[in-house]
N, CA, C and O atoms as a GROMACS GRO file, in nm:
protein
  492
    1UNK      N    1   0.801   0.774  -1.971
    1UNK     CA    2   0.802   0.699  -1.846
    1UNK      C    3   0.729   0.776  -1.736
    1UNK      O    4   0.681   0.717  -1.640
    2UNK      N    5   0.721   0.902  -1.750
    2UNK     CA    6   0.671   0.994  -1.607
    2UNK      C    7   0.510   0.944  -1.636
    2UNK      O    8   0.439   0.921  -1.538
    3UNK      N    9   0.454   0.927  -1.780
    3UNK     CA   10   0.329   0.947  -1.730
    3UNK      C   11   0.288   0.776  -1.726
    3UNK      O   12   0.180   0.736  -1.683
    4UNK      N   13   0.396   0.687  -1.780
    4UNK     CA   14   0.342   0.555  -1.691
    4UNK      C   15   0.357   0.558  -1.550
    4UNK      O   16   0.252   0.522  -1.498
    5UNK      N   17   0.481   0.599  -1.429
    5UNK     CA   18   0.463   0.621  -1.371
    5UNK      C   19   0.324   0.710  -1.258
    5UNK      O   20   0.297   0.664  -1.147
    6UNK      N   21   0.250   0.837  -1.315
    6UNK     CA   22   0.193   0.862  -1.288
    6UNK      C   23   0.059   0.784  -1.270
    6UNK      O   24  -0.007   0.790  -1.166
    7UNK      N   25   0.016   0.696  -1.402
    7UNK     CA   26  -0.065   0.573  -1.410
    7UNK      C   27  -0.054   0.484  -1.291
    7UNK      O   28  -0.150   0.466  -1.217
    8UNK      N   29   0.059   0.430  -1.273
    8UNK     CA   30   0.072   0.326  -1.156
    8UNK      C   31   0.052   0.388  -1.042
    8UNK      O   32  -0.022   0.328  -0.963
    9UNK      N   33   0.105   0.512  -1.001
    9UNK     CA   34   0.088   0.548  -0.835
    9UNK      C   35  -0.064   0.631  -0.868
    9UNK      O   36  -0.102   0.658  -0.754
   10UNK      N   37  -0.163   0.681  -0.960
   10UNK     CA   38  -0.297   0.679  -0.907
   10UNK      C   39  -0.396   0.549  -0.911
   10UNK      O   40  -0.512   0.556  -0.873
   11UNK      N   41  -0.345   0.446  -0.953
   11UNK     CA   42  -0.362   0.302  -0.949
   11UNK      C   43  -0.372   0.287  -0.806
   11UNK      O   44  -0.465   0.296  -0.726
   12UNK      N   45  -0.209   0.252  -0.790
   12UNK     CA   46  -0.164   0.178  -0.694
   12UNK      C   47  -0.215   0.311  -0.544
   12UNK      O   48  -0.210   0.271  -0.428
   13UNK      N   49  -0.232   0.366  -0.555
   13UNK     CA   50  -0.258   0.490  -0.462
   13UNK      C   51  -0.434   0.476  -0.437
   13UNK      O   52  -0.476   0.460  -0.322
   14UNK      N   53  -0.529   0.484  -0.556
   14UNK     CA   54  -0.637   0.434  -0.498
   14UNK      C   55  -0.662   0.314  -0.438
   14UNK      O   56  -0.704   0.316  -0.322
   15UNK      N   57  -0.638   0.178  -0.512
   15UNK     CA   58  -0.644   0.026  -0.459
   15UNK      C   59  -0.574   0.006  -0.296
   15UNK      O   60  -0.598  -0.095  -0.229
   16UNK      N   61  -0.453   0.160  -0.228
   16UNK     CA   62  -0.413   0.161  -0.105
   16UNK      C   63  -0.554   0.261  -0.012
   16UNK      O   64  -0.605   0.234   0.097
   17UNK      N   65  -0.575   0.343  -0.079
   17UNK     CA   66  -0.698   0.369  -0.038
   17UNK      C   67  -0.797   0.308  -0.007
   17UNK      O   68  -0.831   0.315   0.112
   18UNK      N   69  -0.857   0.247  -0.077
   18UNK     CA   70  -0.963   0.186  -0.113
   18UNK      C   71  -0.985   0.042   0.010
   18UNK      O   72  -1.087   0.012   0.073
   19UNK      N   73  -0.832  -0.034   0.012
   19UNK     CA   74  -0.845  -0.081   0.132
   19UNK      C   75  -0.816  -0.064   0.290
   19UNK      O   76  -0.829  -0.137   0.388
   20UNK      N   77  -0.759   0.100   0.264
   20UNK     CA   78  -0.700   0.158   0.393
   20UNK      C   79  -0.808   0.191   0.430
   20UNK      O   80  -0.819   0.167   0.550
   21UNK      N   81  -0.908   0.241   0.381
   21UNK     CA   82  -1.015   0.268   0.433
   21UNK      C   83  -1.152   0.132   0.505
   21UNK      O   84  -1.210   0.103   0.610
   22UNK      N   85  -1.143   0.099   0.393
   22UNK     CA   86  -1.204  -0.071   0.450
   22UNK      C   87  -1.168  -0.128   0.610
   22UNK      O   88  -1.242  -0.160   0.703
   23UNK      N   89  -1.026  -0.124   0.595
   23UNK     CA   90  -0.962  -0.171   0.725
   23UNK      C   91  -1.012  -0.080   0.869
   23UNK      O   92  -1.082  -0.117   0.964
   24UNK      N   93  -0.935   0.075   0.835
   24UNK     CA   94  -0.953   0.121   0.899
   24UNK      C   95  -1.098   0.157   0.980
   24UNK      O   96  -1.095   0.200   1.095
   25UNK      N   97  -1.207   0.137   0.917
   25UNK     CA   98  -1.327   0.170   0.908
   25UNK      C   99  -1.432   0.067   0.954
   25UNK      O  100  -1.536   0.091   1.014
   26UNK      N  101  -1.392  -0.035   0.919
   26UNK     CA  102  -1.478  -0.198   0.941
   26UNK      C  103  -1.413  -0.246   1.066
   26UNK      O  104  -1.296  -0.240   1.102
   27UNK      N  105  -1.547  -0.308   1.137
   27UNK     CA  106  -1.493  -0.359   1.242
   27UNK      C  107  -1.460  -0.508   1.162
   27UNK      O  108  -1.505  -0.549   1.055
   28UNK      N  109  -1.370  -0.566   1.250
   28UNK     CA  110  -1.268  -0.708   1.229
   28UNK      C  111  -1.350  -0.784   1.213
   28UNK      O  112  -1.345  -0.857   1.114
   29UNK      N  113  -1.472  -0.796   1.319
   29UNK     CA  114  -1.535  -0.920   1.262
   29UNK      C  115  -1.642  -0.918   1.149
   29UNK      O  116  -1.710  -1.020   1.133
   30UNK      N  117  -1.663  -0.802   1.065
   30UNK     CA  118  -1.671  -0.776   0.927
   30UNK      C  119  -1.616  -0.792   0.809
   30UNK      O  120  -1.662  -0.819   0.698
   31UNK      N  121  -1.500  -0.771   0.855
   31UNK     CA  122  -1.379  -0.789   0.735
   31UNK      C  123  -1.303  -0.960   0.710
   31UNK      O  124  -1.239  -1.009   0.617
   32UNK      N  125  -1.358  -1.017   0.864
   32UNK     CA  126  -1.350  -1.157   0.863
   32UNK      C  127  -1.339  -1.233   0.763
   32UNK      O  128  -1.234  -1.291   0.734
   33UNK      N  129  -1.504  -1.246   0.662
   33UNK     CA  130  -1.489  -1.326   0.544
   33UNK      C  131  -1.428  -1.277   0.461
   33UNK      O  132  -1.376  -1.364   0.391
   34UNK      N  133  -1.396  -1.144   0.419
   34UNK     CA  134  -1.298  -1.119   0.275
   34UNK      C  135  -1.153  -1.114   0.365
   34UNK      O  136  -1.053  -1.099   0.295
   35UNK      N  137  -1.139  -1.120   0.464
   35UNK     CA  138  -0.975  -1.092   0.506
   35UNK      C  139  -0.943  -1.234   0.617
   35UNK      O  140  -0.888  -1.192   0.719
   36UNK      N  141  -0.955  -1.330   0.619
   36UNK     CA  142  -0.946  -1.403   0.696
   36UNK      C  143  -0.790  -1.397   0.816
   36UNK      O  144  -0.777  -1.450   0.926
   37UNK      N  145  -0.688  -1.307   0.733
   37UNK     CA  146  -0.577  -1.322   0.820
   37UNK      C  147  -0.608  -1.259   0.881
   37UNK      O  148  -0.525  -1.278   0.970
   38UNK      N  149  -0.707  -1.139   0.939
   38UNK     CA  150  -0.710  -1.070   1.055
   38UNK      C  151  -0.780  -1.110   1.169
   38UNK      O  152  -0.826  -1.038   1.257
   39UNK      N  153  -0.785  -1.259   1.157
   39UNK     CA  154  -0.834  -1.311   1.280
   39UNK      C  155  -0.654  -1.388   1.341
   39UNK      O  156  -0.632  -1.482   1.418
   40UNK      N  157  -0.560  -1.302   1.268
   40UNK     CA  158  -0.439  -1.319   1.370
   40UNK      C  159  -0.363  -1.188   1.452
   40UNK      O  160  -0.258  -1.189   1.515
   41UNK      N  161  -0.438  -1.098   1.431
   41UNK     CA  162  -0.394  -0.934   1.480
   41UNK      C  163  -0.530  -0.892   1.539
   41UNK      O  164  -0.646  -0.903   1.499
   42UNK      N  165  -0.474  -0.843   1.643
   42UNK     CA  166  -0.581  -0.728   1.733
   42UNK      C  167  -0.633  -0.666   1.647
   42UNK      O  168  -0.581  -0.655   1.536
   43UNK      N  169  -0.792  -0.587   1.690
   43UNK     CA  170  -0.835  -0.471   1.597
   43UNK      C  171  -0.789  -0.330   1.579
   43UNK      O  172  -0.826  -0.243   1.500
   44UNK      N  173  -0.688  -0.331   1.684
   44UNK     CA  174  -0.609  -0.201   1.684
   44UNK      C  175  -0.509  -0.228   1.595
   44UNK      O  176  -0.480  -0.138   1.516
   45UNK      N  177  -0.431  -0.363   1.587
   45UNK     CA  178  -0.302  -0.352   1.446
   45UNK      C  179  -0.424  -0.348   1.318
   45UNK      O  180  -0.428  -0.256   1.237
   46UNK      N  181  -0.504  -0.444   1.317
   46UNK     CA  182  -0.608  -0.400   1.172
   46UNK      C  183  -0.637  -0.265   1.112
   46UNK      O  184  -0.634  -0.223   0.996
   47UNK      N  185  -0.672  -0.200   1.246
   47UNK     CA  186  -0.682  -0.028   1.228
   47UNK      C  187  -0.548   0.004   1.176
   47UNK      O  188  -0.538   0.065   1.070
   48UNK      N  189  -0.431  -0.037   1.251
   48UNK     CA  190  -0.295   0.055   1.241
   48UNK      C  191  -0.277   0.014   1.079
   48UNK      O  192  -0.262   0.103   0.995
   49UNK      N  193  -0.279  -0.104   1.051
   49UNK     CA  194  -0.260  -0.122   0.909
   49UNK      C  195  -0.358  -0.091   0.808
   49UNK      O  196  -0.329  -0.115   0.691
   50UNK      N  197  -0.488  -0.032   0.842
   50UNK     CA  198  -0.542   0.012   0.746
   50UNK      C  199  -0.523   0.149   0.738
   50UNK      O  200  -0.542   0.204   0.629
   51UNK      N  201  -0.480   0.230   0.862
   51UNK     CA  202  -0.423   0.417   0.830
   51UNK      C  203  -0.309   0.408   0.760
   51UNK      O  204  -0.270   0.480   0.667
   52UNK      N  205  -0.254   0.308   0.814
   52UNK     CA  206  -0.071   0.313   0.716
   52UNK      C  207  -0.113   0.288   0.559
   52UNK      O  208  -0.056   0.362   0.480
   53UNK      N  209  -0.213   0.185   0.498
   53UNK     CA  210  -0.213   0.167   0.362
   53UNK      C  211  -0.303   0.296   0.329
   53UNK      O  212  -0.275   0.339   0.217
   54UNK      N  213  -0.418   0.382   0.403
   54UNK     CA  214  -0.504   0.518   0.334
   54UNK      C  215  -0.366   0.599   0.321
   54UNK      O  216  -0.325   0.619   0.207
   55UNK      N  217  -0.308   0.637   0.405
   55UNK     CA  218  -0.145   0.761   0.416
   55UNK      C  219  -0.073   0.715   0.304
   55UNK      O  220  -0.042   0.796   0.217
   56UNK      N  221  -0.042   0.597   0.294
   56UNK     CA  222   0.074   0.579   0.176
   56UNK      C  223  -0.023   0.572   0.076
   56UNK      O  224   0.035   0.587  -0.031
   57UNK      N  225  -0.136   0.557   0.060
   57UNK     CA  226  -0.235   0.566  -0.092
   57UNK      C  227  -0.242   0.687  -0.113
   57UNK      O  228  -0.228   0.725  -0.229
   58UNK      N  229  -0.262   0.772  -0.021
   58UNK     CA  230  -0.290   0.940  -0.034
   58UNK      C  231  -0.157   1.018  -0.078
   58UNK      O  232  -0.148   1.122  -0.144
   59UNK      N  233  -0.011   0.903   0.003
   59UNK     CA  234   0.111   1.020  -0.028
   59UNK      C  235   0.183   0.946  -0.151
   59UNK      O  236   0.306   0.948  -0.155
   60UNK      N  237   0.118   0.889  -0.239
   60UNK     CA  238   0.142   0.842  -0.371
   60UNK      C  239   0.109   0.945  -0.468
   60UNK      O  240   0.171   0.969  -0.572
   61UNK      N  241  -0.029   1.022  -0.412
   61UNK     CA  242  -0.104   1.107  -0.551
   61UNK      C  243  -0.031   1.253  -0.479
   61UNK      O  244   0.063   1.324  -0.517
   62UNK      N  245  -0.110   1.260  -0.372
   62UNK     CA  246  -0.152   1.425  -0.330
   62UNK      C  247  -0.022   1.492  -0.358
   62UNK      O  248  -0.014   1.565  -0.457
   63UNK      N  249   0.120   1.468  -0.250
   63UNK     CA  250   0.231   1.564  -0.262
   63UNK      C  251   0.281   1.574  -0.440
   63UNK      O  252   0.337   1.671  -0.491
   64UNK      N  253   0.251   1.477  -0.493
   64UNK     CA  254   0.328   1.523  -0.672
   64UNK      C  255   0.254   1.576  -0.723
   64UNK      O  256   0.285   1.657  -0.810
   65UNK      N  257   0.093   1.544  -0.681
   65UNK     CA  258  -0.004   1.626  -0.806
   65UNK      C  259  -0.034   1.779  -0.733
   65UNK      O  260  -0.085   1.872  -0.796
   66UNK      N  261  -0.001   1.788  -0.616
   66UNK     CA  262   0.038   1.932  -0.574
   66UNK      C  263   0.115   2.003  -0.560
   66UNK      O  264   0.098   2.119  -0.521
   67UNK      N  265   0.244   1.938  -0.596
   67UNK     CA  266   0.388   1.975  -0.575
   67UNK      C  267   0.436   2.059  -0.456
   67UNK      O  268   0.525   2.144  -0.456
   68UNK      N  269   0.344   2.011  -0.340
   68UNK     CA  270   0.369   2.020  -0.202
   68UNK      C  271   0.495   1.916  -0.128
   68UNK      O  272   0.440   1.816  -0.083
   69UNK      N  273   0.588   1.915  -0.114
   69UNK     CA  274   0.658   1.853  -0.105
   69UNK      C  275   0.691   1.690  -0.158
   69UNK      O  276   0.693   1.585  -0.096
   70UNK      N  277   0.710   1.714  -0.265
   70UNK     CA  278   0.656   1.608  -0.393
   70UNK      C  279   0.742   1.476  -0.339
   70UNK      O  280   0.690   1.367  -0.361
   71UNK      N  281   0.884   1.477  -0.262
   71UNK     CA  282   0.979   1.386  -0.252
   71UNK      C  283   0.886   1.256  -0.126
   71UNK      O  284   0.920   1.141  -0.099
   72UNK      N  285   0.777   1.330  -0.079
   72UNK     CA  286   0.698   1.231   0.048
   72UNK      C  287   0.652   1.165  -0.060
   72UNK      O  288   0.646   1.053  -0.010
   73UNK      N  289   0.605   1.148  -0.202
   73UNK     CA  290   0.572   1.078  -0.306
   73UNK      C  291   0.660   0.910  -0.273
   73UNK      O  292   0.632   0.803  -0.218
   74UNK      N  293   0.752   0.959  -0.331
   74UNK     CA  294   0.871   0.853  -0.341
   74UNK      C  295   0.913   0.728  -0.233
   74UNK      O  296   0.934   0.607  -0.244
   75UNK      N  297   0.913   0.836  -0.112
   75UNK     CA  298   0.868   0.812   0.036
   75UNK      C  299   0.784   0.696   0.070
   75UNK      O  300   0.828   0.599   0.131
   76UNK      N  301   0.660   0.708   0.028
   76UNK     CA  302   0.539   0.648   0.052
   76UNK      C  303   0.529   0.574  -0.011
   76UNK      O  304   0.475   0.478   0.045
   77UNK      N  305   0.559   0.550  -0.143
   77UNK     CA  306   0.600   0.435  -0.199
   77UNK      C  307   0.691   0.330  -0.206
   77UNK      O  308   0.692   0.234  -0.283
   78UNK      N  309   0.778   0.364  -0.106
   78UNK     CA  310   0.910   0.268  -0.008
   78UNK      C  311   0.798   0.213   0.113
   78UNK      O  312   0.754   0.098   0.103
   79UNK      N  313   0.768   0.275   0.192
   79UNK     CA  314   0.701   0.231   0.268
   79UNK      C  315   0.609   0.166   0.243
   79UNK      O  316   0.591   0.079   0.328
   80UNK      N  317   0.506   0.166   0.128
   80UNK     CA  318   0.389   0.067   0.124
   80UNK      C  319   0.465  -0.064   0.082
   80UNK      O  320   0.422  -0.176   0.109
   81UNK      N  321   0.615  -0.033  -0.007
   81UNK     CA  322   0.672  -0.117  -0.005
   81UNK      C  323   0.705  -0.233   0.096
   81UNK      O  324   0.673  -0.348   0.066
   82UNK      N  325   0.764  -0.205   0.209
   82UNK     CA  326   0.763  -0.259   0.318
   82UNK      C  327   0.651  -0.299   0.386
   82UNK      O  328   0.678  -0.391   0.463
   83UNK      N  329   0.515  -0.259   0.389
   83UNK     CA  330   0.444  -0.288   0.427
   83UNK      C  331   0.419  -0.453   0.341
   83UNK      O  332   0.416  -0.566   0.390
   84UNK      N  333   0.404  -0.409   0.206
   84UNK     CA  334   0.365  -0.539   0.153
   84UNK      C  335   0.457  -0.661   0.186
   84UNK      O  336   0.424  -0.779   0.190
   85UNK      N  337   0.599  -0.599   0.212
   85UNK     CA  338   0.689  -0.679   0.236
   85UNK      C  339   0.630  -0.780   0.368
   85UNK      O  340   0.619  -0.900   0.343
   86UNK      N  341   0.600  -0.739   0.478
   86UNK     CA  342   0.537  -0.776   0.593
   86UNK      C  343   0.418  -0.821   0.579
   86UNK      O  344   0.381  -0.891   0.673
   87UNK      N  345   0.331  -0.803   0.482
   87UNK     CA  346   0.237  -0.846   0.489
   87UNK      C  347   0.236  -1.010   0.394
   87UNK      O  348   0.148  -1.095   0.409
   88UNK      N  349   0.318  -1.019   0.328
   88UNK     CA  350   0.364  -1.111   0.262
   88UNK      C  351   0.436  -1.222   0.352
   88UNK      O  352   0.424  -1.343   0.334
   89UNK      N  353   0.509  -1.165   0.448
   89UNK     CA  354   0.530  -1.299   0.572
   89UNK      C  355   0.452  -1.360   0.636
   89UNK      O  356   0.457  -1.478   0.671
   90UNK      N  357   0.323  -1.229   0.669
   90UNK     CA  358   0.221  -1.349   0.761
   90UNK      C  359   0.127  -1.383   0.659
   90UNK      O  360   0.006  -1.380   0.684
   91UNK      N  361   0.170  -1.414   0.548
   91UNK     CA  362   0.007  -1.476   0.452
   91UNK      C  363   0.139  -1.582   0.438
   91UNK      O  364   0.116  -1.681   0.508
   92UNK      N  365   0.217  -1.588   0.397
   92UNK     CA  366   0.376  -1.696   0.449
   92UNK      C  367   0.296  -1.813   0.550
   92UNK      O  368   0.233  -1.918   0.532
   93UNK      N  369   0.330  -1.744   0.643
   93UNK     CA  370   0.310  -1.776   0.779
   93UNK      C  371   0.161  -1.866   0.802
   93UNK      O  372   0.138  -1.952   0.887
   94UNK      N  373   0.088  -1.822   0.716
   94UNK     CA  374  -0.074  -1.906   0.692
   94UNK      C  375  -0.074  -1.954   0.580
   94UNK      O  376  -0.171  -2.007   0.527
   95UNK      N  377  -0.014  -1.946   0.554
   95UNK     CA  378   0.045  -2.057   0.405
   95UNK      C  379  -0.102  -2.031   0.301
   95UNK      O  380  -0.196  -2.108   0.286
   96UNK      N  381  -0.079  -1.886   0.233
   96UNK     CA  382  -0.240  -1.846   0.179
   96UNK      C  383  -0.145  -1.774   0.072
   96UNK      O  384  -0.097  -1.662   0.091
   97UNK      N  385  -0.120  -1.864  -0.064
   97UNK     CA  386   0.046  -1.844  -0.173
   97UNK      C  387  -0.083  -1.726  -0.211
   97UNK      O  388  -0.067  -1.609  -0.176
   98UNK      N  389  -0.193  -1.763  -0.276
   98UNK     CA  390  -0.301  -1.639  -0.294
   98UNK      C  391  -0.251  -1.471  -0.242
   98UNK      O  392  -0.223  -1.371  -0.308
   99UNK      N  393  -0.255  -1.488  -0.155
   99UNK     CA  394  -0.212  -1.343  -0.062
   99UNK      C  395  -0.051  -1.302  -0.074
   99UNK      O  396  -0.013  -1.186  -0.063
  100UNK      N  397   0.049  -1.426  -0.102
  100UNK     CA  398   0.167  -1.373  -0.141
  100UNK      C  399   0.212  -1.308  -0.235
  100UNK      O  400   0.295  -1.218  -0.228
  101UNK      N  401   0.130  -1.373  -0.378
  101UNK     CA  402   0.131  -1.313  -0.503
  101UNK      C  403   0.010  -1.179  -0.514
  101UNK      O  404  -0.002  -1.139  -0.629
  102UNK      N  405  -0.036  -1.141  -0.460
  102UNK     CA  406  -0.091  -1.013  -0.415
  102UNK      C  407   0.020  -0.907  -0.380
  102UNK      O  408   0.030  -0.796  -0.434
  103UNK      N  409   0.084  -0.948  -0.303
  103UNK     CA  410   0.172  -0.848  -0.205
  103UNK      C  411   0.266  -0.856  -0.316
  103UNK      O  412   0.273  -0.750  -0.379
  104UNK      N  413   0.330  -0.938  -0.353
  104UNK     CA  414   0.424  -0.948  -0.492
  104UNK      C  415   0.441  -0.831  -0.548
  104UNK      O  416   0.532  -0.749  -0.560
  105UNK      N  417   0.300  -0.849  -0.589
  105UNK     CA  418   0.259  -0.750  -0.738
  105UNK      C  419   0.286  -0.601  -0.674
  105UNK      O  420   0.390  -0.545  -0.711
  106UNK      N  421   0.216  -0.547  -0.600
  106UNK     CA  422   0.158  -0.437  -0.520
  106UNK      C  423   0.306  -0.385  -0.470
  106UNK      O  424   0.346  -0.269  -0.462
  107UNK      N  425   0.388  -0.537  -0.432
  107UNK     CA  426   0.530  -0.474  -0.380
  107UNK      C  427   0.604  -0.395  -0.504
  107UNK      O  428   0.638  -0.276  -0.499
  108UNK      N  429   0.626  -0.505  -0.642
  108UNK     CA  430   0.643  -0.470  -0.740
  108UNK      C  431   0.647  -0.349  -0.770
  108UNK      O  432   0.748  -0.280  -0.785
  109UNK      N  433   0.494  -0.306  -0.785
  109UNK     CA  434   0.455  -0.174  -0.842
  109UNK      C  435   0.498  -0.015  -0.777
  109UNK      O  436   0.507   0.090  -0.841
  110UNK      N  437   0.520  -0.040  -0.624
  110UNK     CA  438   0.546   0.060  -0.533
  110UNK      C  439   0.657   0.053  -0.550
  110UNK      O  440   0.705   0.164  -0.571
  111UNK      N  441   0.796  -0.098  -0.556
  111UNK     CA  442   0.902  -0.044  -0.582
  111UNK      C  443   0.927   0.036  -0.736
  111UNK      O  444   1.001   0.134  -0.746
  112UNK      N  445   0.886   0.004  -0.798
  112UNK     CA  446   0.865   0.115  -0.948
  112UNK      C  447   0.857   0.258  -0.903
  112UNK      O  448   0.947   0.340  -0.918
  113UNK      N  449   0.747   0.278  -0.849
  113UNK     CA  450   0.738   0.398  -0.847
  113UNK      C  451   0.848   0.500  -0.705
  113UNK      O  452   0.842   0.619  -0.672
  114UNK      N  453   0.926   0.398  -0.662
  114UNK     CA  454   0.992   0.444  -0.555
  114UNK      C  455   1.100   0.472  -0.607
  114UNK      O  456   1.156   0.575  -0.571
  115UNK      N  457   1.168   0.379  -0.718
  115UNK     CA  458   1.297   0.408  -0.814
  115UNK      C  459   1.265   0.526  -0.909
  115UNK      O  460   1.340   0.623  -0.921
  116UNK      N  461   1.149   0.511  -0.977
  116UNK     CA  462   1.128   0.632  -1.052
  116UNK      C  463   1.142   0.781  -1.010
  116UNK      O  464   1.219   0.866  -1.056
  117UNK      N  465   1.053   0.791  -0.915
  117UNK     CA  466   1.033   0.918  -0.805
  117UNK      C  467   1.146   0.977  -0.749
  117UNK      O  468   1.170   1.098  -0.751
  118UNK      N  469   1.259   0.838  -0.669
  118UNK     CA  470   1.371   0.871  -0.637
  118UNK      C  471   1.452   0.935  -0.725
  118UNK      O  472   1.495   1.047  -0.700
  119UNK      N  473   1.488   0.853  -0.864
  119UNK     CA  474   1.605   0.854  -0.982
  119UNK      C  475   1.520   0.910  -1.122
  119UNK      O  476   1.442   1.004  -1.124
  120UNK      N  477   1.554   0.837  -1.218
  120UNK     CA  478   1.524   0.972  -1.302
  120UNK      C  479   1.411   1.004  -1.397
  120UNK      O  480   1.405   1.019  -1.519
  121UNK      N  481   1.318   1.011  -1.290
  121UNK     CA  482   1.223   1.056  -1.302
  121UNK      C  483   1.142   1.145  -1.201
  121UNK      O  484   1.020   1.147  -1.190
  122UNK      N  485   1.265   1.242  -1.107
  122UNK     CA  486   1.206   1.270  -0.990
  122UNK      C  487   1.158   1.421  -1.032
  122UNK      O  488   1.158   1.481  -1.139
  123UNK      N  489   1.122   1.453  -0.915
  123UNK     CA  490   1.057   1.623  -0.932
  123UNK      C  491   1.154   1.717  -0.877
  123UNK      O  492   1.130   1.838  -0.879
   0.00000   0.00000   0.00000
């Protein structure tokens, strides 16, 4: 189980990257056609939510594969949790089921690795 776990959070840890950076990095009216819900948030929450998904993509890998305080692992994977959780209300909210079953999955996978990390499979 540790090294499926490990599989899912450098998965799920790049794909938070990958768009934490996008977000954070692209101006809004760039990200327009592939992200259409961010023509309901300022470009400063777009920013805020694209540092929160690079941090929780980064504190999925870095603290366990350095065993620098490995438990921010576990951590960060509650939180992206919640994030998806929220992000799953306002694609709700724009009625875009596409974007719910996204967050689903992604919620899914972070809570995995948040039970694992926590219980018994922790460091």
């Amino acid at each position: 189980m540790n090294v499926t776990l490990w599989i899912v959070q450098i998965l799920l840890g790049a794909a938070f990257v990958v768009a934490g950076v996008m977000k954070s990095t692209q101006p809004k009216e760039k990200l327009q056609p592939n992200l259409p819900w961010v023509e309901d948030f300022s470009p400063g929450t777009v920013r805020l939510i694209g540092v929160a998904e690079l941090l929780g993509g980064l504190g999925l890998i870095l603290p366990a594969a350095t065993g620098i305080l490995p438990v921010l692992t576990p951590i960060a994977a509650t939180c992206l949790a919640v994030v998806m959780v929220m992000a799953a209300a306002a694609h709700v909210r724009r009625k875009e089921p596409s974007g719910v079953v996204i967050n689903a999955v992604l919620f899914a996978l972070a809570a995995v690795v948040a039970w694992g990390r926590f219980g018994p499979y922790s460091w």
